[in-house]
N, C-alpha and C positions, 0 to 999 in steps of 0.2 A: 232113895235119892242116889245112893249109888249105882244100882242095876241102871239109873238112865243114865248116867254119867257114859259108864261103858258101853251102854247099847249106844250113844250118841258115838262117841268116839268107834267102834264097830263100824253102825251107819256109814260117815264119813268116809274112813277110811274103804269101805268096799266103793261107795259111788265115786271115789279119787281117783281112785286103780281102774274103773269101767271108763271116766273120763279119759284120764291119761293114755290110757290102754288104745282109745279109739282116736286118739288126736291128728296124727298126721299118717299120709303113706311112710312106709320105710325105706332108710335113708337109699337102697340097693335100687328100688322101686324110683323113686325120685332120680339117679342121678343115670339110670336107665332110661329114662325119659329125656331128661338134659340130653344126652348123649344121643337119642335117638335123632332130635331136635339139629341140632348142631350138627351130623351128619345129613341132614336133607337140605339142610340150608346152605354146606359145601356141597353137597351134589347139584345144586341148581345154579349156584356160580359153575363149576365145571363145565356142564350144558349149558352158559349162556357162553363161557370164553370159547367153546367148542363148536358153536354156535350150531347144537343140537337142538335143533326147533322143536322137533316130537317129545325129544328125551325133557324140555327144561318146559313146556306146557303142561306137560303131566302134572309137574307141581303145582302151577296157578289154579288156584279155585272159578269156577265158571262165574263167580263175582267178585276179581282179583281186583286190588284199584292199588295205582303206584301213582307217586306223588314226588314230584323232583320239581328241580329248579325251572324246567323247560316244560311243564306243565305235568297235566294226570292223565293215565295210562290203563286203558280198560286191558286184560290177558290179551287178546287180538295185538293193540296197538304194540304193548309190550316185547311179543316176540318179531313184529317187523320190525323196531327198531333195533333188534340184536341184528339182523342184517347190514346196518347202518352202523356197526358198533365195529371196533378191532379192539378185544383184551387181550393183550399181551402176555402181561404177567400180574398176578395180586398177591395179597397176604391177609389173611384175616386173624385179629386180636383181641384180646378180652372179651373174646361172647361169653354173656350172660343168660340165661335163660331162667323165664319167670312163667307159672301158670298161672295165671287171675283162675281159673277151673279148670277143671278134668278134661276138656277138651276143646281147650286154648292155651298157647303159646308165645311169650313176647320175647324177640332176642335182641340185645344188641351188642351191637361191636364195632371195631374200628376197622376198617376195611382201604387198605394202602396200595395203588394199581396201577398200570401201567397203558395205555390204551387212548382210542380218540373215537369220538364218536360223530357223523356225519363232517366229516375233516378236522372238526374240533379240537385238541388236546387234551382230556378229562384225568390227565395224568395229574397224582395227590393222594390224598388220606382224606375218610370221608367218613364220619357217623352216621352208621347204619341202625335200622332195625325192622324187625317182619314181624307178622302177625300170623302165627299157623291157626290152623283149626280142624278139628278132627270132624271129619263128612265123608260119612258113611265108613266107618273105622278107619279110613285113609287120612292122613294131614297131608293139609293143602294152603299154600300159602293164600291169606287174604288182603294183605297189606304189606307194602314194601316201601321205605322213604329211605333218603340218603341227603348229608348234607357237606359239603365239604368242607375240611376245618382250615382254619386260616394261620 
């Protein structure tokens, strides 16, 4: 009775340690990723206030869909309306970033701007978030919404 006592207690203990062992990426791994994230999602504001057509399509996935007040936005539509667009200035705050898996990315954040768009004034702070996705090693945004707060 005793030898299974301690073999139990053995057992556990090693299949604890293989579980816990294999639980998550590490934390270097992870905030390497954040960080990746959060740089491509300021480089494509960059290129859109810079209104780098080549530079800020590279990000859009060839089935990118944006979703705003003023309707949804296949990659195409997207980049002629930076044409239509004047950013001035922004500021981007509290991004967050979430993987649902290994190659998906949800961010979001508060995003404060300066700018107008087909004469408009779209000048405000606005909750944002994107949806990246890793295709063909590359992340490439698939979804972009923004909602402005009141």
């Amino acid at each position: 009775m005793k030898k299974q006592f301690i073999l139990f207690y053995i057992t556990l203990i090693v299949v604890a340690s293989i579980c816990f062992g294999q639980a998550s990426p590490s934390k270097p791994d992870k905030f390497a990723k954040e960080a990746e994230i959060t740089d491509l999602e300021k480089a494509a504001w960059e290129a859109f206030k810079n209104k780098q057509a080549d530079a800020f399509k590279k990000y859009l996935a060839a089935d990118y869909c944006g979703v705003y007040a003023d309707g949804i936005k296949n990659a195409d539509k997207e980049v002629a309306d930076m044409e239509k667009s004047e950013l001035r200035d922004y500021s981007l705050a509290d991004m967050k970033v979430v993987f649902p898996s290994a190659d998906v990315a949800v961010t979001t954040y508060k995003a404060t701007l300066q700018g107008s768009s087909g004469g408009q004034d779209t000048s405000g702070t606005y909750n944002v978030a994107s949806v990246w996705a890793k295709k063909g090693g590359k992340w490439l945004v698939v979804f972009h919404t923004d909602a402005k707060s009141q």
